[in-house]
N, C-alpha and C positions, 0 to 999 in steps of 0.2 A: 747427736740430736736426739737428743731420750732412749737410747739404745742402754740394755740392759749391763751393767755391769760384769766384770767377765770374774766371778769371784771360784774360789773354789767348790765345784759339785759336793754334793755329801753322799759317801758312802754308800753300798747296800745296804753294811751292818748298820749304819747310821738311820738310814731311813727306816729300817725293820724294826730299830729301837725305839725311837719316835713312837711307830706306830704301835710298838707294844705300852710304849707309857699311853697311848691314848684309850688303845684297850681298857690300861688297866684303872685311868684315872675318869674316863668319860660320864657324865653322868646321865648324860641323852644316850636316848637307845641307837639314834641314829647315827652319833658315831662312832661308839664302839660297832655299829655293821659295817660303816664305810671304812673303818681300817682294819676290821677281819677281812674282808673285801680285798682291800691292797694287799694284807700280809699272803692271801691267797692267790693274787696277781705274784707277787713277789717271791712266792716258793716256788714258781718254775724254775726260776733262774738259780735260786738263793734259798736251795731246798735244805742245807745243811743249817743254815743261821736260822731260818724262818722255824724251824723244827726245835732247835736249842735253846732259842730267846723267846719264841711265843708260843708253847706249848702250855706252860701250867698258866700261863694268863688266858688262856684258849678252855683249859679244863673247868678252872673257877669258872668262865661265864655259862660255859653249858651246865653246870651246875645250880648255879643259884638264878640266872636267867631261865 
């Protein structure tokens, strides 16, 4: 009865990547913050991948932001 689909979850790395394309491709301020935001939600758990994949996407925006 409208009950969601039981499809497969995606990944940590999955979702860390995502969020680094959003980083990298956003062109509103707001949400390149709301997935700096997640990716720093998401380095608790997922300190190794979040550190690897969104690092120099992380340095470009302190830079020219």
């Amino acid at each position: 009865m409208g009950g969601q689909t039981a499809g497969p979850q995606p990944t940590g790395a999955e979702t860390i990547q995502k969020l680094c394309d959003r980083v990298a491709s956003s062109t509103l301020l707001e949400d390149r913050r709301d997935a700096v935001r997640a990716l720093k939600a998401l380095s608790k758990k997922y300190r190794m991948e979040v550190g690897m994949q969104s690092m120099d996407h992380l340095i470009n925006i302190l830079q020219t932001d």
